[in-house]
C-alpha positions as CSV (number, residue, x, y, z in Angstrom):
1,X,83.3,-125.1,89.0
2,X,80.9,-125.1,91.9
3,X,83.4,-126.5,94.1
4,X,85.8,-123.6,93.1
5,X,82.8,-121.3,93.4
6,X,82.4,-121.9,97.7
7,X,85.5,-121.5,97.9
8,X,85.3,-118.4,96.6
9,X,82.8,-117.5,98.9
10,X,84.5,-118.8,102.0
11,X,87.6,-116.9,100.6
12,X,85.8,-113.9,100.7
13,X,83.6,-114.2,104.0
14,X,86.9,-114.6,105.2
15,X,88.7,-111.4,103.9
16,X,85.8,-109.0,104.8
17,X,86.1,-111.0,108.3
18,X,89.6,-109.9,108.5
19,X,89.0,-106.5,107.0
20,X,86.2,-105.6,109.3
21,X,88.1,-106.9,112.9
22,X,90.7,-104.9,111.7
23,X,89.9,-102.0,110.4
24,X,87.6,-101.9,114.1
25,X,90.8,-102.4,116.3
26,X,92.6,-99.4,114.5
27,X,89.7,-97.0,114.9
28,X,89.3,-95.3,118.5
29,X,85.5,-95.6,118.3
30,X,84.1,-98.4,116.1
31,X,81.5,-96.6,113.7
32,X,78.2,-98.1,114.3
33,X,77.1,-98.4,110.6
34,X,73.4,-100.6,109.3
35,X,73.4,-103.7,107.8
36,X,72.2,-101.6,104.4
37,X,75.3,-99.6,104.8
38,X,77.4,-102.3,105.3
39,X,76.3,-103.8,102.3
40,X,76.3,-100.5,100.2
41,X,80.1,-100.5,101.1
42,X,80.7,-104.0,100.7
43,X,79.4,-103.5,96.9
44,X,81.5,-100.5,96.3
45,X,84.5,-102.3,97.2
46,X,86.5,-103.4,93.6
47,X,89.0,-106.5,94.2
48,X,91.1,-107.4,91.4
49,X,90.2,-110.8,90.1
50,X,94.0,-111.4,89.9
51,X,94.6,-110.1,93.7
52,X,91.5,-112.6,94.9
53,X,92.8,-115.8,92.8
54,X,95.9,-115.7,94.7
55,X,94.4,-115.1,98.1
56,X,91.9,-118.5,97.2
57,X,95.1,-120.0,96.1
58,X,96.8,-118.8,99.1
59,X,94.5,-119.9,101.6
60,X,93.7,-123.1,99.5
61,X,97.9,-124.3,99.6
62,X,98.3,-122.9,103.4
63,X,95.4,-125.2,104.7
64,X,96.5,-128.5,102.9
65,X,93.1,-128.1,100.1
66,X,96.0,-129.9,97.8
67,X,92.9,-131.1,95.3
68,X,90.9,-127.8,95.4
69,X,94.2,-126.1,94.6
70,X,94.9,-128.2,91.6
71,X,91.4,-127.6,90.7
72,X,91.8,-124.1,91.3
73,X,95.1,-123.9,89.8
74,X,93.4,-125.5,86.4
75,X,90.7,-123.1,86.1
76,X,92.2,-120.1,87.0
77,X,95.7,-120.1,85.6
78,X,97.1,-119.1,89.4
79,X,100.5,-120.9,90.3
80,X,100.5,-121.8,93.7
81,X,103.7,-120.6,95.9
82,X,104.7,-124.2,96.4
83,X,104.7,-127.0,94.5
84,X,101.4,-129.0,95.1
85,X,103.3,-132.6,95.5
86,X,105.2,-131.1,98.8
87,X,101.6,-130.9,100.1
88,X,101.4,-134.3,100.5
89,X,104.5,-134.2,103.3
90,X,103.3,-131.8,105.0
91,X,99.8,-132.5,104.9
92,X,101.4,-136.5,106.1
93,X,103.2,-134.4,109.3
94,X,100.2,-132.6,110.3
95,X,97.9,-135.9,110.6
96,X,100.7,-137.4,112.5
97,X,101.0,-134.7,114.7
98,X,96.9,-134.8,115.2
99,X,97.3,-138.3,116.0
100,X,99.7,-138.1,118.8
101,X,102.3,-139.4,116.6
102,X,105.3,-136.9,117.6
103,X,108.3,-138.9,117.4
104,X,107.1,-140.3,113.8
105,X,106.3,-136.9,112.7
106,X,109.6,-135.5,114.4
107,X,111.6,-138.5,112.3
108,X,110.0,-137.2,108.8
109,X,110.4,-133.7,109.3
110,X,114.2,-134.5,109.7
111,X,114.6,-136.9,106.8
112,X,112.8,-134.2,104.4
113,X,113.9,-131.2,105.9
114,X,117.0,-132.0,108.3
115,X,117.7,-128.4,109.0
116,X,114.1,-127.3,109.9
117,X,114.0,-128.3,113.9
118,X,117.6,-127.1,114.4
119,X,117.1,-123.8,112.6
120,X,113.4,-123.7,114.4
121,X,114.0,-124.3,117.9
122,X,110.4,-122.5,118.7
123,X,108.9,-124.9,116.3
124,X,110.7,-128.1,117.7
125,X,109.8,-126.7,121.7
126,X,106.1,-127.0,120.6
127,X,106.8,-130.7,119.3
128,X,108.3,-131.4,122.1
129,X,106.3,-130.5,124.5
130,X,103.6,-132.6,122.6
131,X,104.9,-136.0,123.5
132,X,103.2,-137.4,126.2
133,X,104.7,-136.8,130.1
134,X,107.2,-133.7,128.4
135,X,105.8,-130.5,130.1
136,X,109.0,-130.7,132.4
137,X,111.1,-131.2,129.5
138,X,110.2,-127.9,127.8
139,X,111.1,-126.3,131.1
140,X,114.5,-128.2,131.4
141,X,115.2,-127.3,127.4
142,X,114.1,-123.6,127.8
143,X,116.1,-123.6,131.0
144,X,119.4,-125.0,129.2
145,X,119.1,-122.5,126.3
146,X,118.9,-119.2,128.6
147,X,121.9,-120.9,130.4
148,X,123.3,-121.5,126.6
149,X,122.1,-117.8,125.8
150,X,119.9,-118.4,123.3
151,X,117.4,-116.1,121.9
152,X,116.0,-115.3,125.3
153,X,112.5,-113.6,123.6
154,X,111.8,-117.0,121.6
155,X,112.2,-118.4,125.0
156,X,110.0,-116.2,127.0
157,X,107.3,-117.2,124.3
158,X,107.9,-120.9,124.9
159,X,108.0,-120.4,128.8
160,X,104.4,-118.5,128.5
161,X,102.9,-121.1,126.6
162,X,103.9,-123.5,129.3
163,X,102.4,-121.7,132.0
């Protein structure tokens, strides 16, 4: 329970984060409110207990928490999007990926998911560009595609990243 419980409170630092950076870079002058006023708002503001659970579930799934989700899952009757087991693979890909391990984490992602880099050419650029000495590759494969006439704004966002 107390593990579930700073989650909770990361969760929520988190979403008043978010609420506060964007409801500033809508306004056309940020309103310069006190910390007391702040806080009188912050209290006024009612979140459904439902609507929070799946944001912590959210967040827990999205960033691989695959025990605090279980957890989670247990004590507050939330399903998670996914099923937890798949958190392993992916959770598996990402380590490999951290590790420099690109061609290994390339190979899995194709035996579990053969369709993902072939439907996600953006996603298999990135990879790509990972493994060691293959800056001029991504040029060469974002050059063949606009030749190819592939989707030539998925492209400009690869060729920016390069430079």
């Amino acid at each position: 329970v107390i593990y579930t419980k700073c989650f909770i409170f990361l969760i929520i630092q988190l979403y008043f984060q978010f609420f506060r950076v964007f409801m500033m870079s809508y306004a056309e002058k940020p309103e310069d409110i006190t910390k007391d006023e702040w806080m009188d708002k912050l209290n006024n503001v009612h979140i459904q207990r439902a609507d929070m659970n799946r944001l912590i579930m959210n967040y827990l799934v999205t960033e691989g928490f695959k025990e605090a989700a279980e957890k989670f899952r247990m004590e507050s009757g939330i399903e998670p999007s996914i099923d937890l087991d798949s958190l392993d693979e992916r959770i598996k890909i990402r380590e490999m990926i951290l590790k420099g391990q690109i061609q290994e984490a390339i190979a899995l992602i194709n035996s579990l998911h053969p369709e993902l880099l072939d439907t996600n050419r953006y996603l298999y650029f990135h990879l790509q560009v990972k493994l060691p000495n293959n800056c001029l590759l991504g040029v060469r494969f974002s050059k063949d595609d606009l030749q190819n006439g592939s989707n030539r704004n998925d492209l400009l966002q690869c060729l920016t990243f390069v430079h």
